[in-house]
Structure formats: C-alpha cells, structure tokens
C-alpha positions as CSV (number, residue, x, y, z in Angstrom):
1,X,0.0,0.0,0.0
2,X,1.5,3.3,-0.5
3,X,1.7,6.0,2.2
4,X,-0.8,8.5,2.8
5,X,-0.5,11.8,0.5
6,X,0.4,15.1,2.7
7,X,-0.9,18.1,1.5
8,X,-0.2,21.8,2.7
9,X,-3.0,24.2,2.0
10,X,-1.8,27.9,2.4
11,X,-4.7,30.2,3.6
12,X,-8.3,29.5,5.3
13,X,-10.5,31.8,3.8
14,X,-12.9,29.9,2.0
15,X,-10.6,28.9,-0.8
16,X,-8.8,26.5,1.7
17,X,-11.2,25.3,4.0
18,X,-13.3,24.1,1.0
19,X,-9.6,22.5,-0.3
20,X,-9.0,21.2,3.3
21,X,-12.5,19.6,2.7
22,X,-11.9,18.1,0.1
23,X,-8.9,16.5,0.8
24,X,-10.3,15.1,3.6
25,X,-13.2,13.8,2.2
26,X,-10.6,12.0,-0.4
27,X,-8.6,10.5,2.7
28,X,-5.9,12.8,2.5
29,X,-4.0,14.3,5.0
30,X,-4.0,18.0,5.3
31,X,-2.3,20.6,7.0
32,X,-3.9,24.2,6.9
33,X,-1.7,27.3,7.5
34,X,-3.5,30.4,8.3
35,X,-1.6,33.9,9.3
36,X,-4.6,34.9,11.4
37,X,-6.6,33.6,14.1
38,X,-9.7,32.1,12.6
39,X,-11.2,31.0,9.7
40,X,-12.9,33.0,6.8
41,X,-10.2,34.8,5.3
42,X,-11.2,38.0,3.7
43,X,-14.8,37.7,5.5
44,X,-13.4,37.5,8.8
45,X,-13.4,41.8,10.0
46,X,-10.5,42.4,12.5
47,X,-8.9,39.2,11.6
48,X,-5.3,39.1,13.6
49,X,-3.8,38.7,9.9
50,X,-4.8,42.0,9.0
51,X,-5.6,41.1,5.6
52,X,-9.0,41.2,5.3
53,X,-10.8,44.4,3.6
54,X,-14.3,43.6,5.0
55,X,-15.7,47.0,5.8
56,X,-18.5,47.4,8.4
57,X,-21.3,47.9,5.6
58,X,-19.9,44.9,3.7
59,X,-22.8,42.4,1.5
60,X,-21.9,40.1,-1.0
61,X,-23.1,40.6,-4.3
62,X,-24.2,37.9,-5.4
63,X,-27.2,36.4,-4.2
64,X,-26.9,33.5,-1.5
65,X,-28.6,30.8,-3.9
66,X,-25.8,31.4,-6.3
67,X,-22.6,31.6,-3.8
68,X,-23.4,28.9,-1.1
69,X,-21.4,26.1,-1.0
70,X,-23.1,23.0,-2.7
71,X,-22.2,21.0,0.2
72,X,-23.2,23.3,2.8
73,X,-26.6,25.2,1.7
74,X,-26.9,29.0,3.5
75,X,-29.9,29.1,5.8
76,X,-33.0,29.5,3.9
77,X,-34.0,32.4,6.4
78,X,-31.1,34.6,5.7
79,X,-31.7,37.4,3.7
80,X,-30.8,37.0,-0.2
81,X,-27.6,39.6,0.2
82,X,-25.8,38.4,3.2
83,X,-23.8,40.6,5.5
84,X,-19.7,40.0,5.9
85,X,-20.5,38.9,9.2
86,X,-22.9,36.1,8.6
87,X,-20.3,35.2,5.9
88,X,-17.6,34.7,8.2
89,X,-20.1,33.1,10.6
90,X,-20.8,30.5,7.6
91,X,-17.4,30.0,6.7
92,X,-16.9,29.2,10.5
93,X,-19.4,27.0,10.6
94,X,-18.6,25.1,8.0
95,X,-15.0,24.2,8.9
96,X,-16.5,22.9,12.2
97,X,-19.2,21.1,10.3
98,X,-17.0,18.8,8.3
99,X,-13.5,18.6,10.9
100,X,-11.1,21.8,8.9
101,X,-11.1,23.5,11.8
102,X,-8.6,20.8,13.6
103,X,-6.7,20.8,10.7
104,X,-6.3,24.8,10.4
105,X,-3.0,25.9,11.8
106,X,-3.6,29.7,13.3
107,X,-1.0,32.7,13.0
108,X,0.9,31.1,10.6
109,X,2.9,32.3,8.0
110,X,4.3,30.4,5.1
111,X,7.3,32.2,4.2
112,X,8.5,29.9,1.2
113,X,7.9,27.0,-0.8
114,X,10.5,24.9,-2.1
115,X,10.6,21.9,-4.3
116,X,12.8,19.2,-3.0
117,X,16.3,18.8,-4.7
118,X,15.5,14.6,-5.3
119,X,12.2,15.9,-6.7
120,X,10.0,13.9,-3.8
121,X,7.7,17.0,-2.3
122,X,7.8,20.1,-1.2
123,X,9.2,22.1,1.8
124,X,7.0,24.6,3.4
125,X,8.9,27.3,5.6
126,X,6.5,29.0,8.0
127,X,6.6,31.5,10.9
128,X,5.0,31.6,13.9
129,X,4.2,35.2,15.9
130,X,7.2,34.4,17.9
131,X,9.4,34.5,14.8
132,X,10.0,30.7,15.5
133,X,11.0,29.2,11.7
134,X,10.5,25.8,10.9
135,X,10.2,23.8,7.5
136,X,7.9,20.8,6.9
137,X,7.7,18.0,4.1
138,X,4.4,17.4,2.0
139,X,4.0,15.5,-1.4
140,X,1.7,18.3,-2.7
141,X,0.7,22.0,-2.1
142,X,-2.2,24.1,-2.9
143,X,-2.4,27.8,-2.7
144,X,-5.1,29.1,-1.5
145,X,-4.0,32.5,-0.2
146,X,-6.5,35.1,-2.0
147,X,-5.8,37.7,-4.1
148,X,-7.3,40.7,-2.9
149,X,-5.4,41.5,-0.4
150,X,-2.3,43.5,-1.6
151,X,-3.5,47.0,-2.2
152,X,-2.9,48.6,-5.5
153,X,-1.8,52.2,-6.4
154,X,-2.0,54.4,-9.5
155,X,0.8,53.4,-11.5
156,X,2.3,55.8,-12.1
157,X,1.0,58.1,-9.5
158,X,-0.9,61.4,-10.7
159,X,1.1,64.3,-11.5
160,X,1.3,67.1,-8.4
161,X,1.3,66.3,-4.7
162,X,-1.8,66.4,-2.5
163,X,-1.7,68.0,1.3
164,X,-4.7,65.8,2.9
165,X,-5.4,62.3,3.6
166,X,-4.5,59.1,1.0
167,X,-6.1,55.7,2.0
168,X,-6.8,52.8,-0.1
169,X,-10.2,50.6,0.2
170,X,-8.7,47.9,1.6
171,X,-8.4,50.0,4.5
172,X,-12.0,51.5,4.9
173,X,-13.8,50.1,8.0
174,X,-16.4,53.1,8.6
175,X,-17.8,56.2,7.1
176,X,-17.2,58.0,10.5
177,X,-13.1,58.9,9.4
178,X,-15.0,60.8,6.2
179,X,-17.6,63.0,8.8
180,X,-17.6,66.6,7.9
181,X,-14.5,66.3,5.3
182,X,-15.0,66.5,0.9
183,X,-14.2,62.7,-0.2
184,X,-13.0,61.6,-3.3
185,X,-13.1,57.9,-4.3
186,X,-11.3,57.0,-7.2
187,X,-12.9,53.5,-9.0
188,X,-16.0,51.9,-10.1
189,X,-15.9,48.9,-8.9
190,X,-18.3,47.3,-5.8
191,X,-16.2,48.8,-3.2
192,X,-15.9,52.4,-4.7
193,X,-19.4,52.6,-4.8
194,X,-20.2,50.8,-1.9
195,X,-17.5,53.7,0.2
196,X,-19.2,56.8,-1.4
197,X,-22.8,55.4,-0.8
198,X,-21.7,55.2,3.0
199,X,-19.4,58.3,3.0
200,X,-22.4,60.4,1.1
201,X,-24.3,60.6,4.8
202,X,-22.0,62.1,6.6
203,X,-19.1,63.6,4.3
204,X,-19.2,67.5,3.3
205,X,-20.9,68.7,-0.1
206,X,-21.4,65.6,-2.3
207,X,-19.0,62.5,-2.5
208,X,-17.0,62.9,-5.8
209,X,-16.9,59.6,-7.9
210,X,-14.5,59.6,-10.3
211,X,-12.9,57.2,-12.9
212,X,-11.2,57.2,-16.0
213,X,-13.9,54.6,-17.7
214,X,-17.2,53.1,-16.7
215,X,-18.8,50.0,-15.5
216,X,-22.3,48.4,-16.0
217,X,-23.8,48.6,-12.6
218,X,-26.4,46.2,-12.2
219,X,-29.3,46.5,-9.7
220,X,-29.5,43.5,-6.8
221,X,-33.1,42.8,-7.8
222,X,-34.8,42.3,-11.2
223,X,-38.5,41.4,-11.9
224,X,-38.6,41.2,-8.2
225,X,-35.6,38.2,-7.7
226,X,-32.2,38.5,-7.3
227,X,-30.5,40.0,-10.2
228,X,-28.0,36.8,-10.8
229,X,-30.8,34.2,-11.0
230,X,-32.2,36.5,-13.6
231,X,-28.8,35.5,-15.0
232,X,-28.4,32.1,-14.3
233,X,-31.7,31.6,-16.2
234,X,-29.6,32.6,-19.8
235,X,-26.9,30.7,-18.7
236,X,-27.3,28.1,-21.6
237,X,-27.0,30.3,-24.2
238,X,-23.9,31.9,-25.9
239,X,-22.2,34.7,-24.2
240,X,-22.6,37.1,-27.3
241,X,-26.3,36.2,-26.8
242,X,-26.7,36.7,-23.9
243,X,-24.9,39.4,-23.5
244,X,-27.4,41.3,-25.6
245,X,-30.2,40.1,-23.5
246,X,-29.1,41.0,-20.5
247,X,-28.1,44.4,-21.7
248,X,-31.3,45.3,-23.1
249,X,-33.1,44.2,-19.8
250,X,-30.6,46.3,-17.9
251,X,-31.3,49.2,-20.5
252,X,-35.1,48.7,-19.8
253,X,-34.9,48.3,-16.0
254,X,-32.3,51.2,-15.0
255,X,-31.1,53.2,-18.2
256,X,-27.4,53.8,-18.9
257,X,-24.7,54.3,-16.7
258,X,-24.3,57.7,-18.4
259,X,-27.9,58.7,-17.8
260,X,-26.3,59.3,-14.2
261,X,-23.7,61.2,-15.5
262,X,-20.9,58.4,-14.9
263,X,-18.8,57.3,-17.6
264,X,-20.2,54.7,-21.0
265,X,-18.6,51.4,-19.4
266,X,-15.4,50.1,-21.1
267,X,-16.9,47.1,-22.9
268,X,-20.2,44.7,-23.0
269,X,-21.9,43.0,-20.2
270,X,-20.1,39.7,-18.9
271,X,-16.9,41.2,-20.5
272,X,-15.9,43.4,-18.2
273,X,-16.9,42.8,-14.3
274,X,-19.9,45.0,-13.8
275,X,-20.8,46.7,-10.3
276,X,-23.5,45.8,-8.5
277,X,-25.7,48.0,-6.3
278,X,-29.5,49.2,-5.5
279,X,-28.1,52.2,-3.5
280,X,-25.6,53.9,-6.0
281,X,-27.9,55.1,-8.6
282,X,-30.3,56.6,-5.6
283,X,-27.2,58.7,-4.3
284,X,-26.3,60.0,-7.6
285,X,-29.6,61.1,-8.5
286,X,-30.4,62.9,-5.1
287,X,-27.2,65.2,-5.6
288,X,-25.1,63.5,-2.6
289,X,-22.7,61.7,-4.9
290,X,-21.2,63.3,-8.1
291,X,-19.6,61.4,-10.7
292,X,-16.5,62.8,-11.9
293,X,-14.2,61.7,-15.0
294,X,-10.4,61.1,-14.4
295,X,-8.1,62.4,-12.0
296,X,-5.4,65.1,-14.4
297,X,-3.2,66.4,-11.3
298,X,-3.4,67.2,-7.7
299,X,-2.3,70.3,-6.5
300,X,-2.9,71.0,-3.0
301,X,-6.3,70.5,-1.6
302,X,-7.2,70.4,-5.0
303,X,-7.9,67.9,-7.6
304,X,-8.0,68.7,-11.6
305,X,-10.2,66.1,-13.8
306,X,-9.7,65.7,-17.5
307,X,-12.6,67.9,-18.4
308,X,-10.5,70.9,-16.8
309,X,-12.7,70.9,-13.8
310,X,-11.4,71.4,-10.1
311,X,-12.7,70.3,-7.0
312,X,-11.1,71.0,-3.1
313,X,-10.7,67.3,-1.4
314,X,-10.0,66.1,2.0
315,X,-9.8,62.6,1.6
316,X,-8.9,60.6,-1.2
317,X,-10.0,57.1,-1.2
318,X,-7.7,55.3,-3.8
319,X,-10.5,51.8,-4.6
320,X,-8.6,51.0,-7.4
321,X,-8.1,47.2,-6.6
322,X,-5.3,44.7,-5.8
323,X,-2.2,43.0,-6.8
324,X,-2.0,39.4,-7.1
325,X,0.8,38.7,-4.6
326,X,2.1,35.2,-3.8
327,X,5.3,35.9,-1.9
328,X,6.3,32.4,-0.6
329,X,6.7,31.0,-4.4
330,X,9.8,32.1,-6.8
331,X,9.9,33.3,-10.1
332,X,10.3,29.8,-10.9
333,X,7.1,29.1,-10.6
334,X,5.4,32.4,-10.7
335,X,7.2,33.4,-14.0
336,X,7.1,37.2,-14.4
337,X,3.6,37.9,-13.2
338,X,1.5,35.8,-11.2
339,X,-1.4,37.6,-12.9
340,X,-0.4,35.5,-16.5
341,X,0.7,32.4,-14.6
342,X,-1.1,29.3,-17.1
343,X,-2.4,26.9,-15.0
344,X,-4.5,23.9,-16.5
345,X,-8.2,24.5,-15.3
346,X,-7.1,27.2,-13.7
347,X,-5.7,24.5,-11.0
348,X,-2.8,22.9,-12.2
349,X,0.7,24.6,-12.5
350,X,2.1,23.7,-16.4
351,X,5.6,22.6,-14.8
352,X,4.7,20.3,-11.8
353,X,1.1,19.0,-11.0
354,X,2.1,18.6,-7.2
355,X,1.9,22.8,-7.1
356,X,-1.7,23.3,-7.5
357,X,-3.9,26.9,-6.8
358,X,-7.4,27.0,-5.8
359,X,-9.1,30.7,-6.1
360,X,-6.7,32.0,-8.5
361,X,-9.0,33.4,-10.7
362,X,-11.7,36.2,-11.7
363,X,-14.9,35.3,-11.9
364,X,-17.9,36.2,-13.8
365,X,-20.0,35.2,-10.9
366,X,-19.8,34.2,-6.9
367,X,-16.4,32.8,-5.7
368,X,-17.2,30.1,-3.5
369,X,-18.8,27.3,-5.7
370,X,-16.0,27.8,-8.1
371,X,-13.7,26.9,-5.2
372,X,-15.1,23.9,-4.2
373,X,-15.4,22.8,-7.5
374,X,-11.4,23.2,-8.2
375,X,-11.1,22.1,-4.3
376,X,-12.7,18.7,-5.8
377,X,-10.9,18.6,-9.2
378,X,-7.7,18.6,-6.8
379,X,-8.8,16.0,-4.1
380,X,-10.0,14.0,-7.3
381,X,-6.0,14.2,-8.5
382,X,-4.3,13.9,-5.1
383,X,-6.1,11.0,-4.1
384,X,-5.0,9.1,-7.5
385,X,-9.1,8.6,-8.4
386,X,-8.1,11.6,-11.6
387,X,-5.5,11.8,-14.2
388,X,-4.4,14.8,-15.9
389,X,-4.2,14.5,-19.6
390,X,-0.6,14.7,-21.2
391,X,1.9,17.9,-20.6
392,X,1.3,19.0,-24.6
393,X,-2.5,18.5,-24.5
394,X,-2.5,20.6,-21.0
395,X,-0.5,23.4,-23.0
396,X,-3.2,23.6,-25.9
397,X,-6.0,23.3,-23.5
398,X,-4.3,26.8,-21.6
399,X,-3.3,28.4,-24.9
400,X,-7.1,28.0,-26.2
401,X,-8.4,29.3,-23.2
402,X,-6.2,32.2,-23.0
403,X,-7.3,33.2,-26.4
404,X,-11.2,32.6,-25.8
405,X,-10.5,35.1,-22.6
406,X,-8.6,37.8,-24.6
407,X,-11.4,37.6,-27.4
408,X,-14.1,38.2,-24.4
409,X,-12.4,40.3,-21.9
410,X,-9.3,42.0,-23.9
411,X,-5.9,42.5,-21.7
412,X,-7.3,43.0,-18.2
413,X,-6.2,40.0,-16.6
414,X,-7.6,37.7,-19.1
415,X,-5.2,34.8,-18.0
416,X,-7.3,34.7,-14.8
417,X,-10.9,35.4,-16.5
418,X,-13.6,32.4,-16.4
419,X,-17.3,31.7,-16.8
420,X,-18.6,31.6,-13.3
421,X,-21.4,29.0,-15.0
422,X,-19.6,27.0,-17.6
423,X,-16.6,27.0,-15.6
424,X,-18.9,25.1,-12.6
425,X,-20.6,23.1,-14.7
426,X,-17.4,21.9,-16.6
427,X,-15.3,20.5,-13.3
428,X,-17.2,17.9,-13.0
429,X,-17.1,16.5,-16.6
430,X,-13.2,17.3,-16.3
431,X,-13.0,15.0,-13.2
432,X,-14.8,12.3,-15.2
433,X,-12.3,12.5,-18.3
434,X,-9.6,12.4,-15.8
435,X,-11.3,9.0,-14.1
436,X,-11.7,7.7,-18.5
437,X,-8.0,8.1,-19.0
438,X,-7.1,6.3,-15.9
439,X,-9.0,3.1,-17.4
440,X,-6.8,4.1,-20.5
441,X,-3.7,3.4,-18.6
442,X,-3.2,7.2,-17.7
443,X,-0.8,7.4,-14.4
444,X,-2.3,8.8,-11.0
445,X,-0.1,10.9,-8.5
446,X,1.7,9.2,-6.4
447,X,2.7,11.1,-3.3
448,X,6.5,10.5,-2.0
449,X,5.4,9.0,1.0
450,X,8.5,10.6,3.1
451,X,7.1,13.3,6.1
452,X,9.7,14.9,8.3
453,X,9.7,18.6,9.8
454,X,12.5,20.1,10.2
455,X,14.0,23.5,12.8
C-alpha cells in the first residue's frame, strides 16, 4: 500500500477550507496554515492577519442561492444579500461542520515554498508570531491564499502632490473617518461605490466619484428576484447572446450608466466585471454623490479632472483594486507575473502538477462554488481517483483558453478570467475525463510517502 498523501493548503478563507474539505473527504492528509486567528479569510473583520478588507457595511453581491457552497446550503432564512459577518459566521461553521477547523494551523505564516532537490515533495517554511522558523515535508501544495489583499496604487502616480489624507479601500472600515470632510473615491468597482454610498451621509458637499472609464452597474433585484438568477436563467446560451439580452433588460430596467452622468462602461456586459448596487444610482440622483471623470493632477487641496474641472478634497480614497501577490513562491514558478501564470483548469501549474492553486481566478460570478469545484478537481488528483491529460495536451487546453478570454475580456487580466457558470458546470465532466484516462492506462499521483519537519 503506499503512504498516505500530505498536502499543505496555504490560507483558510474559504478557498482553503473548502480544499482542506476536500482532501479530507478524499482521505488525504492535510495541514492548513492560516496567518490569522480564525477562519474566513477575507470575511473575517478584525482578523489578527490583518488582511481582510471587509468593511462594516460589507454584503456580497451575489445572491446567497448562487454563492453557497453545494455542500453546505446558507440558511434558507437569511436574507438574499448576506452581510460579511454572517459570511464569516458560515465560513466558520462550515469548517466545524466537516472537521477543517482541527486541521487549520492559526497565525501562521508560510514564508517559502520549495521543491525538494531529489524531486520527492515540497518544503513549506513558516513562521510563527514568535518569529520561530521551521520547514515541513508534504507531497503536494495548494495555494489558496487570495488575491485581494495586496493594495494597488495608480501606477504611475498622478502628476502634483496632495496635502490631505490618502487611504486605499482595503483600509476602509467606517464612514465616520470621512464626517464633515470633501471625499474623493477614485474607482468603479463594488467597493468604490459601496465607500461613497456610505461616505455620502456624513461627508461635506457631495462625495466625488470619479474614474477614467465606466462599469455596467447592475441592480441587486430584477423582476422582483435577485439580479443573478435573472442571469443564471440565460446561462445556456452563448455569451454574445446573452450578452445582448441581459443588456437590453438592464437598459429597460435602470437606463445607462451615463444617464447618471458616470462614464459609457469600457466594454459589453459579462466582459468586463460590472458593479452591483440598489443604492448607488439613488445617491447620484439625489445630488449626494457626483460622478467625476479622471483624475489630471493634484495640486494642494485640489484635484483637476480631465474635463478641466477642479474640486477642493480632504480625503482621497484610492479603490482602485489589488495585486495578485504570492510571496512564498519564486519566479520559478510564478514566472514574471503571477497575474499571467497558465495553469491547466485554472488548477494545475504547467511545470509540476504537485503545485496546485485553488481561487486563483476572476470570476464572472460568486467565488465560493468555483472553489469547491477546483477544491474537488484537486482532491480528485491527489487522491490518485483523476489523471491529468498529457503535458502537450495541457498546453493547448491553456493556450485555447487564453485566447477565448482575450477575445471576451481583452488585456485586463484575461489569464485569470472564467465563466462563473460554464466553468462550474465543466469540473465535473473534467473530473470524469480524468477518471476515462485512468481506465486508459493514464498514471495517477503518487505522493512521496516521506514526512519529516525540520527546525
């Protein structure tokens, strides 16, 4: 009999506890490092990591029915738009449900991750708060780590200097820092609107919106149901399709983006990630947020746009998203940007199978039932019950796929980009090609079966 497979999961938002799942489902031995001091990840407010960016208003976006974990339904009297708190309550709840939680080591940091010189596993580095280093053998490793946590910047920064406060969205918690001060939020994404909605109640003269190009912002409810079943309902069809029938119900149900003044969004619906929100459109036509085009200069307390136009600031809030960081990993494996790394299914890394990433990826739709999918796809190939087709067929399976995403989604991160419903419904069909080309004499993994830690 061969040894039991060891497998290091980095992070325990709800990328890795659905992977620690899995892998225990599969029989596999798992160990979970977490920097903070509970489970959730980016859900989990004043999480001793630090990391997370849930604010105090936080909701998800998508509706519950279409972001619950298959295996662990949301209760059916929670509201359709969740709060971050019930999230991270869920999230809890679920890695006690199924045993993660034992498995989840707490204020942990993985520091590096090495292949073994004889090619037999992996050694995982990590830190504890004491700054005690120790290194630790496993036959496989999935990141699981996130990637919106890394704050990103205008690159370059604007021309000019500016005298008041900078902060990013990552760092918002309350609308109380912007009381009585003029607040600009630069971005159109969720968060941007989400901060000038809450800043608009207590902030001085309207909350400034600005962005260099627009976003289709999509209301939370539609012919009285959430907006994404409303979706999931074309989901069959082409893209293109519907794409055109989803923007013409948008057109009917709310207008234009640029009937409230903001800018014409940058390309179609389901190309470019749209914003959703009920409250944003109410602000902007009451007068007590003001969209504004792109930021020319700073100069002071003041802020030229494109169109010439100045405003006096206090507070800029900078919601212009995140970097995809993995800093344990080497350019070895990460290549040049982690943002373009190929991975098969969007699991599998090109050069080793063992190195596998679960939430690396953009999605059209809700995050969590694509993670348990891919947290299935990789129990399914750990646990020797899936075989991954050939290292040249792999390659032309990414290479299609990375032209299918540029096509649809252009140069933003396109690497990344998948179908939040043919993706889901895909994994499992993957997982049953892998189990056809074990019967056709495919080989399985097979872990290294050697465990030490070392100090």
């Amino acid at each position: 009999m061969p040894p039991p497979c060891r497998v290091a999961v980095i992070g325990a938002g709800a990328a890795g506890l659905a992977t620690t799942k899995a892998l225990l489902d599969a029989g596999i031995e798992p160990v979970t490092y977490e920097k903070g001091d509970r489970p959730g990840g980016l859900w989990a407010r004043d999480n001793a990591s630090g990391l997370s960016p849930a604010y105090a208003s936080l909701h998800l976006n998508t509706s519950k029915g279409r972001t619950e974990f298959a295996d662990h339904p949301m209760p059916a009297h929670w509201p359709d738009y969740p709060s971050a708190d019930l999230i991270a309550s869920y999230l809890a709840d679920y890695s006690d449900t199924y045993g993660v939680t034992e498995h989840l080591r707490f204020g942990t940091t993985v520091t590096r991750v090495e292949r073994d010189e004889d090619g037999h596993g992996w050694t995982v580095t990590t830190e504890t708060g004491g700054g005690t280093e120790s290194g630790e053998h496993v036959d496989a490793v999935v990141v699981a780590n996130g990637h919106n946590w890394d704050p990103r910047l205008p690159e370059p920064a604007y021309p000019g200097t500016f005298d008041g406060t900078q902060t990013h969205a990552h760092d918002y918690r309350t609308a109380e820092a912007f009381r009585d001060r003029r607040v600009l939020v630069v971005g159109m994404g969720n968060s941007a609107m989400d901060i000038a909605v809450d800043a608009s109640y207590v902030a001085r003269g309207p909350v400034l919106l600005s962005a260099r190009h627009g976003v289709h912002i999509i209301p939370k409810y539609l012919f009285g149901r959430p907006s994404d079943a409303t979706g999931a309902a074309l989901a069959a069809l082409p893209w293109r399709v519907r794409q055109r029938l989803a923007e013409t119900i948008l057109r009917l149900a709310v207008g234009t983006p640029q009937s409230y003044g903001l800018p014409a969004p940058a390309g179609g619906l389901f190309q470019n990630h749209p914003t959703i929100s009920d409250t944003i459109l109410h602000r902007l036509t009451h007068g007590e947020v003001a969209a504004r085009p792109g930021i020319a200069r700073l100069d002071g307390d003041q802020v030229t746009f494109t169109d010439g136009t100045t405003a006096g600031v206090d507070v800029i809030v900078w919601a212009t998203g995140y970097r995809v960081t993995i800093p344990f990993l080497s350019a070895r494996w990460l290549g040049d940007d982690a943002e373009r790394l190929p991975l098969y299914q969007r699991v599998f890394h090109l050069q080793d199978p063992s190195l596998a990433f679960v939430g690396l990826m953009q999605s059209t739709g809700a995050a969590l039932p694509v993670v348990e999918a891919q947290a299935k796809l990789v129990a399914a190939h750990l646990s020797g019950g899936y075989a991954l087709p050939t290292a040249r067929e792999q390659r032309l399976a990414v290479d299609r796929a990375l032209r299918a995403a540029v096509d649809r989604w252009g140069d933003r991160r396109p690497a990344m980009r998948i179908d939040f419903d043919s993706y889901v419904a895909g994994i499992p069909r993957e997982i049953a090609a892998g189990r056809a080309r074990l019967r056709r004499g495919a080989r399985p993994f097979t872990p290294a079966g050697t465990h030490r830690s070392t100090v």
